[in-house]
Rosetta silent file (secondary structure, phi, psi, omega in degrees, C-alpha in Angstrom):
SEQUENCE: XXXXXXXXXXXXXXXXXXXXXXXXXXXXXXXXXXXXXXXXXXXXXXXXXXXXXXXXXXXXXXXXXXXXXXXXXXXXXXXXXXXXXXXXXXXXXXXXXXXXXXXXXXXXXXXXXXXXXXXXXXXXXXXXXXXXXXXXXXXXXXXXXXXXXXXXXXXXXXXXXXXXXXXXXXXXXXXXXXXXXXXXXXXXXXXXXXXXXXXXXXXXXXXXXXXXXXXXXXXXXXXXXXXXXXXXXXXXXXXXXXXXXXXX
SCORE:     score description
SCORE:     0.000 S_00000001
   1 L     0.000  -17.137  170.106   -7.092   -9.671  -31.413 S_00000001
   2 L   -31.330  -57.777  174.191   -5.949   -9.572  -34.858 S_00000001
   3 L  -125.758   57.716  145.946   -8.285  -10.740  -37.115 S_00000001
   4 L   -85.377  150.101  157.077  -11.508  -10.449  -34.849 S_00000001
   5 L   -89.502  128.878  178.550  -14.777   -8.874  -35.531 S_00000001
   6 L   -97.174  135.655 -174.095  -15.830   -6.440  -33.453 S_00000001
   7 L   -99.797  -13.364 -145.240  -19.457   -5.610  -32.985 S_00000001
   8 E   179.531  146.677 -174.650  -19.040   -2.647  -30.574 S_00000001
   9 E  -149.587  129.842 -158.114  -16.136   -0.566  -28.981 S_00000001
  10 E  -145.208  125.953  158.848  -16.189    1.285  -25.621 S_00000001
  11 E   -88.988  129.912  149.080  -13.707    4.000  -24.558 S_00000001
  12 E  -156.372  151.143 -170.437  -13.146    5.354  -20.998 S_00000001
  13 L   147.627 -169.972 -115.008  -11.089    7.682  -19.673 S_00000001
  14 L  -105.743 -146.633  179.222  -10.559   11.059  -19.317 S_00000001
  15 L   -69.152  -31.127  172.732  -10.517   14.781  -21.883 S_00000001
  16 L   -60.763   -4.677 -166.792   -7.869   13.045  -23.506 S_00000001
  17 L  -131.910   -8.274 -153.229  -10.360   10.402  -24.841 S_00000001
  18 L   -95.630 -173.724 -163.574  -13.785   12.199  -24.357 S_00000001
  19 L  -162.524   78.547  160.752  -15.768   14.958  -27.201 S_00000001
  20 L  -114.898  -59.868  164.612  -17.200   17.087  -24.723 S_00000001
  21 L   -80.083  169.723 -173.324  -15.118   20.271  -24.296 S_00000001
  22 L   -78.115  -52.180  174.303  -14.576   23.235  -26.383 S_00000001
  23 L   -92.672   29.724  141.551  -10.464   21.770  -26.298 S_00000001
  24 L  -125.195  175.247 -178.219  -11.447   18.274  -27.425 S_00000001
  25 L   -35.979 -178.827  135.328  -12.675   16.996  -30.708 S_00000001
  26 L   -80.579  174.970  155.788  -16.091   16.690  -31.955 S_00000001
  27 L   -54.375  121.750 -169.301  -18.297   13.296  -31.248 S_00000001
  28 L   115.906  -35.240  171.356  -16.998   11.879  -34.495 S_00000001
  29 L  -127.389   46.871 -169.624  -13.094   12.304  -34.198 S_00000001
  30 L   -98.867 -175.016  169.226  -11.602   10.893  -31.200 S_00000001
  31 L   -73.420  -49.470  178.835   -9.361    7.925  -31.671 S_00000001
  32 H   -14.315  -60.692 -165.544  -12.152    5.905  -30.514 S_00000001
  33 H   -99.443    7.816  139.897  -14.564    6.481  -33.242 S_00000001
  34 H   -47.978  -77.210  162.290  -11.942    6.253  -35.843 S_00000001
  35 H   -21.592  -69.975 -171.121  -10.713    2.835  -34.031 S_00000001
  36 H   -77.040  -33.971  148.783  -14.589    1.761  -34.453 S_00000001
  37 H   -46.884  -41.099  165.993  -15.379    2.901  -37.905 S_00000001
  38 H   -45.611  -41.623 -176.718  -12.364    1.189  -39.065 S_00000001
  39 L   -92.887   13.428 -169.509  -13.508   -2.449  -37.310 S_00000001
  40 L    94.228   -8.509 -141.008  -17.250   -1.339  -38.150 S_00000001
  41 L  -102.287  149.414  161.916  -18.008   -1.385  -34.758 S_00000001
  42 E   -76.784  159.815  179.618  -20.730    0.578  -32.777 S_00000001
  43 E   -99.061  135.399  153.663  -18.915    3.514  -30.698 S_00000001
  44 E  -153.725  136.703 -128.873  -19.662    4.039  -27.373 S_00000001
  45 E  -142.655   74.791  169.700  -17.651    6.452  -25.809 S_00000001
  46 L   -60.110   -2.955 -169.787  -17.857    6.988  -21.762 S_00000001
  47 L   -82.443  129.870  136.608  -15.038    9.345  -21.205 S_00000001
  48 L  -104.887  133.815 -171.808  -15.334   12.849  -19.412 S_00000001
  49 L   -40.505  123.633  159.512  -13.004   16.257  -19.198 S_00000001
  50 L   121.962  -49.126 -144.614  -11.930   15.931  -15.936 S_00000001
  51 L   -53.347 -174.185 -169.947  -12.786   12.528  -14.912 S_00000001
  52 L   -97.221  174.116  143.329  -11.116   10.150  -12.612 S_00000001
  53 L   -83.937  -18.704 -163.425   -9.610    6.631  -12.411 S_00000001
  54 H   -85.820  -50.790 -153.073  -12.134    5.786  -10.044 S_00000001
  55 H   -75.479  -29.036 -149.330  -15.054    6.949  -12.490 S_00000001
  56 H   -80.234  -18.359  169.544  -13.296    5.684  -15.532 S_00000001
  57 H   -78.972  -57.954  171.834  -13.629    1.996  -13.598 S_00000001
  58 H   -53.606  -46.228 -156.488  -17.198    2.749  -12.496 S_00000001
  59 H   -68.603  -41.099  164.083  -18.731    4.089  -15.758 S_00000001
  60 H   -24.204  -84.750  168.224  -17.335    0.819  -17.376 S_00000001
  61 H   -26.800  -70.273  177.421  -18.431   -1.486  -14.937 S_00000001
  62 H   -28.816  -57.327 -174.201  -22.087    0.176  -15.271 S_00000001
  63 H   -57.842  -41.713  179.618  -21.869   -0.321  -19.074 S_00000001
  64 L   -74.919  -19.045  173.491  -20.684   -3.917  -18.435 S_00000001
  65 L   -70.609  -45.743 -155.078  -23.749   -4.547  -16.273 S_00000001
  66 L  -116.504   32.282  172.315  -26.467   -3.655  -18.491 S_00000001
  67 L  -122.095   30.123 -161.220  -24.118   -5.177  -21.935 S_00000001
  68 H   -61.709  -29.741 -150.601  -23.586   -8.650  -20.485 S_00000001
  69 H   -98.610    8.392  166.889  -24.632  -10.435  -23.947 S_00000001
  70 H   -80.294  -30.050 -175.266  -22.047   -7.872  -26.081 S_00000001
  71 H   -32.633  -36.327  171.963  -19.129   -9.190  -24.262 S_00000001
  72 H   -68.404  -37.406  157.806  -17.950  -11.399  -26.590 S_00000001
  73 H  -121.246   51.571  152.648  -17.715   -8.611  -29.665 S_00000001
  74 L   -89.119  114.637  151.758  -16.486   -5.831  -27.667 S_00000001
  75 E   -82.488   90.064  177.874  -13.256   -4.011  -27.493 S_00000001
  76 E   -84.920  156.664  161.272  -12.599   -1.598  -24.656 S_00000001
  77 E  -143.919  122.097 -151.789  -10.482    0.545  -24.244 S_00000001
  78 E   -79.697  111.815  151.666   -8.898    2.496  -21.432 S_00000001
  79 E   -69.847  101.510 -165.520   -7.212    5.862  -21.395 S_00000001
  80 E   -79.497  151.284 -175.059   -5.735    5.839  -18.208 S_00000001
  81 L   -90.307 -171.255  157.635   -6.004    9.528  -16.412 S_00000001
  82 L   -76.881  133.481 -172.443   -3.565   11.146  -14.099 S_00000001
  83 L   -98.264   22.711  156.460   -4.115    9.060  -10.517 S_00000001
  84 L   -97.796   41.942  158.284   -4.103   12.227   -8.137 S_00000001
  85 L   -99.699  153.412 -178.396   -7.887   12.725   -9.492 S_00000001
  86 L  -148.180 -170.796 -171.633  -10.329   11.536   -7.578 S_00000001
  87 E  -157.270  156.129 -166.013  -14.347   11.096   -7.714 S_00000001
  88 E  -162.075  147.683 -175.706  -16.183   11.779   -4.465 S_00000001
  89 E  -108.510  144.109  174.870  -19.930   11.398   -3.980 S_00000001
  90 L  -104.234  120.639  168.555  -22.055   14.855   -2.993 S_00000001
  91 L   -73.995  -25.412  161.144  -24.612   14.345   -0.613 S_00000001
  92 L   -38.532  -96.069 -173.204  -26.120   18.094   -2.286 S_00000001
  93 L   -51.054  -82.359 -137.852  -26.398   16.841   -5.568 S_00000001
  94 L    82.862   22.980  165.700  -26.957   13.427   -5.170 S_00000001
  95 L  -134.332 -162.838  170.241  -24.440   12.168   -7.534 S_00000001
  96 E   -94.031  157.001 -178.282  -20.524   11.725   -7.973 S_00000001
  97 E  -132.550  153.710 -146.649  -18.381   14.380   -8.653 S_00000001
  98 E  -121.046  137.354  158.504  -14.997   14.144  -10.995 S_00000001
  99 L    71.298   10.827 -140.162  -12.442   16.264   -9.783 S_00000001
 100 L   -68.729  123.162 -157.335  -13.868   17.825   -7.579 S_00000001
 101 L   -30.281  -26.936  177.098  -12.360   21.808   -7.027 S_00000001
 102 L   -89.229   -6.786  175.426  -12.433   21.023   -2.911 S_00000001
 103 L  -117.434   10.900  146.466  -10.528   17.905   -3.153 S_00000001
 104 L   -53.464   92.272  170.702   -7.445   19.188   -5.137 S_00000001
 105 L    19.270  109.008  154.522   -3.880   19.520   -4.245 S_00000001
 106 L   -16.528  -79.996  176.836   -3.009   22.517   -2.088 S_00000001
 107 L   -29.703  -31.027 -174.480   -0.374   22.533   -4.725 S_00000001
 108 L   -70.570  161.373  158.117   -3.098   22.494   -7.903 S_00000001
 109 L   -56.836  -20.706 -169.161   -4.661   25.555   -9.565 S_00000001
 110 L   -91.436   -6.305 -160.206   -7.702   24.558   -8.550 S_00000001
 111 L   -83.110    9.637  175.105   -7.551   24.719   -5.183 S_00000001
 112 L   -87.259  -14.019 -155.286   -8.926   27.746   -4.161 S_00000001
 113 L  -105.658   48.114 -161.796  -12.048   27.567   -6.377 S_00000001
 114 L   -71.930  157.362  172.487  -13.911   25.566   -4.561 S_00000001
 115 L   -96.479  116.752  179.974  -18.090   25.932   -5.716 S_00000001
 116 H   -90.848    1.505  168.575  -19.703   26.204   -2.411 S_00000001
 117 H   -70.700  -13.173  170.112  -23.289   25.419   -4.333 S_00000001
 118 H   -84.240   -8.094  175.918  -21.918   21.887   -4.073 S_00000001
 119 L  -120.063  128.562  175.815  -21.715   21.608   -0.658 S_00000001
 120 L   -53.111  -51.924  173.900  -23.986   21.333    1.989 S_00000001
 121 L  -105.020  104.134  169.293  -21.441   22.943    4.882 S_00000001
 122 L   -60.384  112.447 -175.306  -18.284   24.948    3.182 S_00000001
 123 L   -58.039  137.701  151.747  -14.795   24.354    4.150 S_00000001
 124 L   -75.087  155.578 -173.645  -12.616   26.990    4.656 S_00000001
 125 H   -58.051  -71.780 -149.379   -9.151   27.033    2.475 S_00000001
 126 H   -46.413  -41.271 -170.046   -7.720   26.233    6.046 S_00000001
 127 H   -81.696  -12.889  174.135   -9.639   23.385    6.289 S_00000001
 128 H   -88.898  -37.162  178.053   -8.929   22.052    2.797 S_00000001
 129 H   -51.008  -63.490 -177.741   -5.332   22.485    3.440 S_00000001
 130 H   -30.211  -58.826 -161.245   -5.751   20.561    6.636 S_00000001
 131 H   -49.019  -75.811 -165.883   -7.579   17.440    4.304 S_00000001
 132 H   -33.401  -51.195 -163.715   -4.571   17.350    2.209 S_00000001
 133 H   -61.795  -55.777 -110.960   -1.608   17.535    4.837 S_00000001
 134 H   -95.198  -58.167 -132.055   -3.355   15.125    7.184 S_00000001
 135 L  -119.379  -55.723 -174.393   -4.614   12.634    4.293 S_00000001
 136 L   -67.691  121.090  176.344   -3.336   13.006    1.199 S_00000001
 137 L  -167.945  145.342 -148.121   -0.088   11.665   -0.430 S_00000001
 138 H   -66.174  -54.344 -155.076    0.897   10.513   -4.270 S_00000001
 139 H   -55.224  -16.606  173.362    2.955    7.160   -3.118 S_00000001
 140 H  -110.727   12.576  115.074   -0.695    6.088   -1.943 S_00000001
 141 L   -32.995  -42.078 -171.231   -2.095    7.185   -4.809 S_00000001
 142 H   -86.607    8.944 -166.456   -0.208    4.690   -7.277 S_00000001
 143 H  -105.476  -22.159  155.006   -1.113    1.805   -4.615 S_00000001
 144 H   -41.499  -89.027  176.670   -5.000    3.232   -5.209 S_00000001
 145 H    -0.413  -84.800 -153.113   -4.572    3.365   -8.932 S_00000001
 146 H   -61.165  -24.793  164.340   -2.926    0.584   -8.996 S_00000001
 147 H   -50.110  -41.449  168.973   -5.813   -1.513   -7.424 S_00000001
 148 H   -58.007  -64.475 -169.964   -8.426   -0.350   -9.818 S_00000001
 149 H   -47.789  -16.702  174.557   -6.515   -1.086  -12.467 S_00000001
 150 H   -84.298  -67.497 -173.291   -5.921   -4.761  -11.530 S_00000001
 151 H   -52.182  -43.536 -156.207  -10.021   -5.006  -11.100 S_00000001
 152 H   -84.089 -121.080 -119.125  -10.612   -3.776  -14.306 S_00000001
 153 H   -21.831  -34.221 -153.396   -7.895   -5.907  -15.741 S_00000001
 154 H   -97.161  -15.602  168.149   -8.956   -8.990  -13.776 S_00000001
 155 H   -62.188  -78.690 -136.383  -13.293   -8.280  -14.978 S_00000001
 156 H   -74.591  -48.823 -171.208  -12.327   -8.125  -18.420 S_00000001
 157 H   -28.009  -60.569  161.962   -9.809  -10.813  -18.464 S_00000001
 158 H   -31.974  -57.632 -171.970  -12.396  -13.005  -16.553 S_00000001
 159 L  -113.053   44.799  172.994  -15.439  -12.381  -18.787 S_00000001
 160 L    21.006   61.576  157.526  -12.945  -12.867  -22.006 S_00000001
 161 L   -99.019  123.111  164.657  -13.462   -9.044  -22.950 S_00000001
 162 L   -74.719  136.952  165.242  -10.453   -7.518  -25.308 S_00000001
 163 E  -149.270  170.717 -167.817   -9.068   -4.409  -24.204 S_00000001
 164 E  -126.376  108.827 -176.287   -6.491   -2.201  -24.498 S_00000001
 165 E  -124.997  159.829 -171.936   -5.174    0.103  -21.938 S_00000001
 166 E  -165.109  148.588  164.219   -2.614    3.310  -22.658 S_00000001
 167 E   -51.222   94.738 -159.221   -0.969    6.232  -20.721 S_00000001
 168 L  -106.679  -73.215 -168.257   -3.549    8.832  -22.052 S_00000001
 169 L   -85.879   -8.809  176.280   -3.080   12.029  -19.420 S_00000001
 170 L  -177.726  177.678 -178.919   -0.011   10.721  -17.372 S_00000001
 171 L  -132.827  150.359  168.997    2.019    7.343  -16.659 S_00000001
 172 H   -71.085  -15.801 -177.769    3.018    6.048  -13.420 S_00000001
 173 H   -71.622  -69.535 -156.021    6.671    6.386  -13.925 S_00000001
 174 H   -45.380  -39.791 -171.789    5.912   10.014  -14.769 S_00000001
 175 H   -70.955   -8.185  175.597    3.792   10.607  -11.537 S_00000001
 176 H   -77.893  -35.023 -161.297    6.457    8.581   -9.820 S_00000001
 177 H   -86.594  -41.272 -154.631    9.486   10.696  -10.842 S_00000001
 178 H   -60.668  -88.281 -122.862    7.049   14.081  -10.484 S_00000001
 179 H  -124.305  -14.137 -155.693    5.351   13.882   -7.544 S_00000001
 180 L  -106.113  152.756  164.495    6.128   10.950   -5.068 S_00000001
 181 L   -59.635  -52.521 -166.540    8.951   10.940   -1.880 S_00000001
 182 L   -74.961   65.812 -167.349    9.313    7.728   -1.450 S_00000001
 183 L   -76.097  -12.463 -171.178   11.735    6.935   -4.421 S_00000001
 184 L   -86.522  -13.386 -172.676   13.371    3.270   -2.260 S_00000001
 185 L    84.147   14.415 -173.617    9.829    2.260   -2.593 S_00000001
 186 L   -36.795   -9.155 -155.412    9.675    1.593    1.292 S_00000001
 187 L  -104.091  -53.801 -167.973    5.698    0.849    1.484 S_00000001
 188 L   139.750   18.808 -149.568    6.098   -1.641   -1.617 S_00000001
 189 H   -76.789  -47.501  171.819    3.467    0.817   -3.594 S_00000001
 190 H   -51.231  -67.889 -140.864    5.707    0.851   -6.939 S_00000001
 191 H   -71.809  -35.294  146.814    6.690   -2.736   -6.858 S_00000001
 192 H   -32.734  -39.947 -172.688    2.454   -3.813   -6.996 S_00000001
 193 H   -95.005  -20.560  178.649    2.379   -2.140   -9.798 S_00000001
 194 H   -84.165  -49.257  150.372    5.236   -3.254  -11.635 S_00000001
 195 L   -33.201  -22.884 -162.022    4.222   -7.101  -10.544 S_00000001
 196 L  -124.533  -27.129  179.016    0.876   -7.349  -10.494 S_00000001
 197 L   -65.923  129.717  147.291   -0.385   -4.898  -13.370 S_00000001
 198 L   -58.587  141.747 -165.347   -0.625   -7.025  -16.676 S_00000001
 199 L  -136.748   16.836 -178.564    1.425   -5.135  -19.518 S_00000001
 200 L   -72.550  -53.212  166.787    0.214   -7.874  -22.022 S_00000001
 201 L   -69.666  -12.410 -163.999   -2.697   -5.267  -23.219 S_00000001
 202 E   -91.715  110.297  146.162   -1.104   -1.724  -22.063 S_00000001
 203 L   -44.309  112.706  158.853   -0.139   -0.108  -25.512 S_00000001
 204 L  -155.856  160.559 -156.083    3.005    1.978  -25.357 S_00000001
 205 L   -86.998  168.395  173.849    4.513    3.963  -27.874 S_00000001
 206 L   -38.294  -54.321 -147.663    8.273    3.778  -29.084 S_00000001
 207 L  -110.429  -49.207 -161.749    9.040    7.298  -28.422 S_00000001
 208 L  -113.480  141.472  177.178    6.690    9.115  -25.694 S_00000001
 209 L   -64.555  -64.260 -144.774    5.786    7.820  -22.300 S_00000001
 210 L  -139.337 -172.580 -178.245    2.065    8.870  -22.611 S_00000001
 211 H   -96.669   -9.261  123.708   -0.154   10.385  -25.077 S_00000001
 212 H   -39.421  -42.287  163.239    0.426   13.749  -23.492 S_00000001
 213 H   -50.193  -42.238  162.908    3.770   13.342  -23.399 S_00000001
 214 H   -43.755  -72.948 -167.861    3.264   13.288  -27.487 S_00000001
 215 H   -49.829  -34.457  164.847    1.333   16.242  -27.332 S_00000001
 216 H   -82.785   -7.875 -171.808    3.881   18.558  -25.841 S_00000001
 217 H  -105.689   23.813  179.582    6.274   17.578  -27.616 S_00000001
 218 L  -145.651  129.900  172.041    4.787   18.125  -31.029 S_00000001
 219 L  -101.874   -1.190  165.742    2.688   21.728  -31.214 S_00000001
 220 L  -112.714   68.772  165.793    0.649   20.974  -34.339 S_00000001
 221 L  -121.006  -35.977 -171.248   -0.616   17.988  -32.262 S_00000001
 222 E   -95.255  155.420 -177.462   -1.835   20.310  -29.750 S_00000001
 223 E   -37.748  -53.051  172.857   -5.194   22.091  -29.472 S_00000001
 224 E  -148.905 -176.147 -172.888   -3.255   25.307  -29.074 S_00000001
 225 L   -60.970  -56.104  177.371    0.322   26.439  -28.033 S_00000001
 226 L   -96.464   21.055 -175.662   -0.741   26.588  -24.593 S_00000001
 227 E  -122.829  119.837 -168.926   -3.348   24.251  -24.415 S_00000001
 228 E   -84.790   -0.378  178.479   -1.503   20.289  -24.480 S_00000001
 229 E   -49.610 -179.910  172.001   -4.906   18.105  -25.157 S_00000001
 230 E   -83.145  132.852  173.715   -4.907   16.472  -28.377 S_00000001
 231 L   -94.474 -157.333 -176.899   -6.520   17.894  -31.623 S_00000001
 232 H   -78.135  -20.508  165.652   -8.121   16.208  -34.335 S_00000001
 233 H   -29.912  -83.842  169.546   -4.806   15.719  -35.852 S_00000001
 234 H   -31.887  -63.256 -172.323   -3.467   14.102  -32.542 S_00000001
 235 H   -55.160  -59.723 -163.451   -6.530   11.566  -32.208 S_00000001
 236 H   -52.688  -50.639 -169.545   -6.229   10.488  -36.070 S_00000001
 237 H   -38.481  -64.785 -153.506   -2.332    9.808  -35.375 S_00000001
 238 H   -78.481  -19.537  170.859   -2.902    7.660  -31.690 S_00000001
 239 H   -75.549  -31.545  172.909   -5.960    5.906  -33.479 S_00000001
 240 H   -50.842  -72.682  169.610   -3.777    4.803  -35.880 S_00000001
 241 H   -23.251  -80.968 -153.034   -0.993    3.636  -33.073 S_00000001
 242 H   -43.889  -34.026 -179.039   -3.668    1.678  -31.409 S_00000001
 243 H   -47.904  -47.152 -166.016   -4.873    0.362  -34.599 S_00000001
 244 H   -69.439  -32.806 -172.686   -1.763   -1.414  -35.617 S_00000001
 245 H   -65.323   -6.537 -157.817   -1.165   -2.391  -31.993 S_00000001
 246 H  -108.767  -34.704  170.188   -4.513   -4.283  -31.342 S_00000001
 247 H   -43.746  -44.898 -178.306   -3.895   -6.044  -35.484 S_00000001
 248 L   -84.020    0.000    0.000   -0.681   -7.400  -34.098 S_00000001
């Protein structure tokens, strides 16, 4: 990737990559549009607070549908999210929903706060609990994950797109050591990911597992003391990273 020209540069992934919220940048300072003013490049920038792995695969794709003749001077690039997020479609609304406050972890903050304007019928907390015990559990999370991440690896790889993927909001080792039971690895969930996920393109830094992991551990990196997104600070640094990594 070194000394290509890039016509055009597309980010997705999550508040770690997006200009949306009040604790991310403006439109104008992510790493992204740093990254593309450097090569020159148009920005386009797909990421939303909150979002998903599953959306961060969809909005792509979508982009990739109605861009077929950019493919050749594009660079994407992925922030991968934390992979207990999920995207769920509302029959209400009539669209997908990132995150959404009824499908969160007993364990999360969120889970009581469900919006019941989003739903046609409203669960009771009992009944959200219920979702969770019955259905939910991290070690089949990374064996989700890791399947998107293999399609999107194996589209662009396929339709000779460069990209870049990085740990933006978590890593699987962290969510492995964190959150999952199954540390022998009994289903095989880990061992998919460490085999079959290409690591040719996934950027990682020297020092910090992800680019949260940076951010706590440096506080004029972070928005605020207690808040661990990235500031503008943060972005210019990890734009930088990426820069040298995608030159070499």
């Amino acid at each position: 990737m070194s000394d290509k020209k890039y016509k055009y540069v597309v980010v997705s992934g999550c508040s770690f990559s997006a200009s949306d919220a009040e604790n991310t940048p403006r439109p104008g300072e992510t790493y992204g549009d740093l990254i593309a003013e450097h090569l020159g490049a148009k920005f386009y920038n797909l990421s939303i607070s909150g979002t998903s792995l599953q959306h961060t695969s969809r909005v792509l794709l979508e982009w990739a549908s109605k861009n077929k003749d950019k493919f050749k001077d594009t660079l994407v690039i992925v922030g991968k999210t934390g992979i207990r997020r999920t995207e769920i479609w509302n029959n209400k609304s009539n669209e997908w929903l990132n995150d959404c406050f009824y499908f969160q972890s007993p364990k999360g903050s969120h889970f009581i706060q469900g919006n019941k304007d989003l739903l046609i019928n409203d669960w009771t907390e009992e009944e959200r609990k219920n979702y969770f015990i019955n259905f939910f559990n991290p070690n089949a999370q990374i064996l989700l994950a890791t399947n998107i991440i293999i399609g999107l690896q194996s589209f662009l790889t396929l339709n000779n797109i460069d990209h870049v993927f990085f740990d933006a909001s978590e890593s699987i080792e962290e969510c492995w050591e964190l959150y999952c039971d199954d540390k022998e690895d009994k289903f095989g969930h880990k061992l998919l990911f460490d085999n079959l996920v290409s690591k040719e393109n996934w950027y990682k830094h020297p020092e910090y597992k992800s680019m949260i992991d940076f951010t706590k551990k440096n506080l004029e990196m972070r928005v605020s003391k207690e808040d661990s997104h990235p500031n503008k600070k943060a972005h210019q640094y990890w734009g930088n990273c990426l820069l040298e990594y995608i030159k070499n």
